[in-house]
N, C-alpha and C positions, 0 to 999 in steps of 0.2 A: 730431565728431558728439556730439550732446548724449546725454547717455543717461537713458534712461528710467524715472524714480521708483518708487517705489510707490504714491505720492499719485496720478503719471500714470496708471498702470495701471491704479489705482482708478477715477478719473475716465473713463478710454477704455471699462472694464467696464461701467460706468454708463451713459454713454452709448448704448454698442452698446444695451442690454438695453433701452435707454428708446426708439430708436430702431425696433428689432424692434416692440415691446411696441402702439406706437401701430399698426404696420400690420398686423401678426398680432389686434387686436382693433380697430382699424376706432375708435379713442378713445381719448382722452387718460387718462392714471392718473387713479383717483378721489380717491384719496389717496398720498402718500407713504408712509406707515406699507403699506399694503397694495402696492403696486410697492414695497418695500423688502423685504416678506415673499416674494413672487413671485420676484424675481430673488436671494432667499438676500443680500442687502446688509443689512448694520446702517446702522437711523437715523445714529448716528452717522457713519458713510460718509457718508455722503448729502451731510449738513448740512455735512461739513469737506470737500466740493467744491462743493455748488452751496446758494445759501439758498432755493430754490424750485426748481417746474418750469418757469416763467419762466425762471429766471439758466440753467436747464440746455439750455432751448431757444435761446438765445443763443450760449452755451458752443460749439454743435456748430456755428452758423455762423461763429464767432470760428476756429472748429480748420479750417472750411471753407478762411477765408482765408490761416492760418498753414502749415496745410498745400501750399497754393498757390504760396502766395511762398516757402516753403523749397523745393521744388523747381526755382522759377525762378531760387532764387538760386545753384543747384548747377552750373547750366550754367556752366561754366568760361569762356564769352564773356560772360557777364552783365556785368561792369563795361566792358563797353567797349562794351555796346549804348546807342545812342540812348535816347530818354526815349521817343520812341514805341514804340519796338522791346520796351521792359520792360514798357510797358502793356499793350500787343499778348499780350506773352508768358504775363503775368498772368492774364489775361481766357482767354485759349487754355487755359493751365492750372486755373483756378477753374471754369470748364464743364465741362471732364473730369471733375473731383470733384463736379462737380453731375451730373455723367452714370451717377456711379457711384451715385447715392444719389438718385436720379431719383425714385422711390417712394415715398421718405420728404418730399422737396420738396414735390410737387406733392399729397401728405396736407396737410402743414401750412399751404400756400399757397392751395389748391382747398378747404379742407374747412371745418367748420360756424363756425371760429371768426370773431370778429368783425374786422375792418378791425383795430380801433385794435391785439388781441392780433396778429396777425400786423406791424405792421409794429414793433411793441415786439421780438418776435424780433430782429429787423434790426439793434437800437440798436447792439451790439457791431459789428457788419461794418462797419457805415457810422461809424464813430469810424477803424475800422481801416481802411477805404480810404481815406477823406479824409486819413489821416495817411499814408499811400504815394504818393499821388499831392500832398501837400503835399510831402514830402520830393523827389519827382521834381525840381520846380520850382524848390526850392531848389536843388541842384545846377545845372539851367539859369540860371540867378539869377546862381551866383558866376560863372559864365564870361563876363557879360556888364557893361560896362568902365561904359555909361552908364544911371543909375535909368530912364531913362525908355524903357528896352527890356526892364528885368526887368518878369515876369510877375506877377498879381495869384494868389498860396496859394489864397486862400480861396475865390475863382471858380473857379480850377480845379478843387480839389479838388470844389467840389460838384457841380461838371460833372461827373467822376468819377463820380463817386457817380449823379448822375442817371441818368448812361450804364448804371452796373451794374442799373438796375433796371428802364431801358427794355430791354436786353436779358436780362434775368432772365424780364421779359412773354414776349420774343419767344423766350424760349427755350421755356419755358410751354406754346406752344401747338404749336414745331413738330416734325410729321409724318415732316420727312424723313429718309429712311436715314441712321446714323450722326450724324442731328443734321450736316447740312453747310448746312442755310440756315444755321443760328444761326453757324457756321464763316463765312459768308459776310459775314452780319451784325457777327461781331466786328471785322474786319476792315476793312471798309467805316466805320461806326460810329468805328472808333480811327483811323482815315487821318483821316476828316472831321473829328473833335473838332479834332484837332491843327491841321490848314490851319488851320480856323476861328479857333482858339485865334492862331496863329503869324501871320494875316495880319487879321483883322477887328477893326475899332470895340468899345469894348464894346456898346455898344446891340444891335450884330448875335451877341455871343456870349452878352447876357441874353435875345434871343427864341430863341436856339437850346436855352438852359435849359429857358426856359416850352416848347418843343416835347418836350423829351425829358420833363419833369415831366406834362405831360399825357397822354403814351402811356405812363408807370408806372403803379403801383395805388399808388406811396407816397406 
C-alpha cells in the first residue's frame, strides 16, 4: 500500500476545504489569496498542488477515479474478471464515490457555471477513463490469434467515456432509494455496450455513440 505524503495530505487538506467551502457558501472562491486565508493554507501550498481552481476542480474528479479503480483493483478476483465484469465493477464503484459527495457534484454540475467550465472539470476523468478502458481492450486484443477480430482502442474507449456521462445525467436526476435505478442503469448500460461492442457492424456501434452523446450534457 502506497503511503501517504505530505504533498498528499496537503492536497487532500485542500481539497476537502475547497470542497466544503463551495457548499457551505453556496459559490466558488473569489480569489485564492482569500480561500488560502480562510482555510489557514499558504499561497505557496496552494500553487505547489494545483496552478488554479480550474486544475483543483479537475484534481478531485481525477481522485474521484483513482480512488475507484484502487478499490476495484483490491478485489483479490480482479485479475481473473472478464473485461465486462471490470467495467461493471468500476462504474459500481465510481457511483458509490459519487454518492458519497452527491452535494458537491450536483453544486458543480447544476449550478450557475457555464457549459464549457463544467465540462473543462471533466478533462482529467475522461483522459483517465479512456485510458482504462483502452487498456481493457488491449488485453482482449492479445488473446485474440486473428487482426481482424481485435477490437478498435479508440471507439471503445470513447464509447466508454460516452457511457460515463450518459449515466452521470441519469445519475443526476435520479429519485430513487439508495440510487437503485442508476444500479439498474449501470448494469443494463455495461451488458448492452459490450453485446453491441462484441457482435455489431461499426456503423451500428457509431449510432449507438451518437445516441449515448445526445442524452449527455458533454
Amino acid at each position: 500500500m502506497a503511503k501517504t505524503t505530505n504533498r498528499d495530505k496537503m492536497q487532500n487538506d485542500i481539497i476537502e476545504f475547497y470542497m466544503e467551502h463551495v457548499l457551505e457558501n453556496e459559490t466558488e472562491p473569489k480569489s485564492i489569496f482569500k480561500f488560502c486565508k480562510e482555510g489557514n493554507f499558504k499561497e505557496e501550498d496552494f500553487y505547489n498542488n494545483f496552478g488554479s481552481f480550474e486544475a483543483l476542480q479537475q484534481t478531485i474528479w481525477e481522485k474521484f477515479f483513482d480512488n475507484s479503480l484502487s478499490l476495484v483493483k483490491k478485489n483479490k478476483d480482479y485479475t481473473s474478471m472478464t473485461n465486462e465484469e471490470k467495467m461493471l465493477s468500476f462504474f459500481f464503484t465510481f457511483f458509490e464515490n459519487l454518492n458519497l459527495n452527491r452535494s458537491y457534484v450536483l453544486f458543480v454540475l447544476e449550478g450557475k457555471q457555464g457549459m464549457m467550465d463544467k465540462i473543462n472539470q471533466l478533462k482529467g476523468l475522461r483522459k483517465k477513463v479512456k485510458s482504462f478502458a483502452s487498456e481493457l481492450i488491449q488485453e482482449g486484443n492479445q488473446e485474440k490469434q486473428l487482426k481482424l477480430l481485435q477490437h478498435n482502442e479508440k471507439l471503445f474507449s470513447e464509447g466508454a467515456w460516452l457511457q460515463l456521462m450518459f449515466l452521470l445525467k441519469f445519475w443526476m436526476k435520479d429519485s430513487s432509494p439508495g440510487f437503485e435505478k442508476t444500479d439498474i442503469a449501470i448494469e443494463k448500460s455495461v451488458t448492452t455496450i459490450f453485446q453491441v461492442f462484441e457482435n455489431a457492424p461499426l456503423e451500428k456501434l457509431l449510432d449507438f455513440g451518437k445516441f449515448l452523446y445526445k442524452e449527455s450534457f458533454a
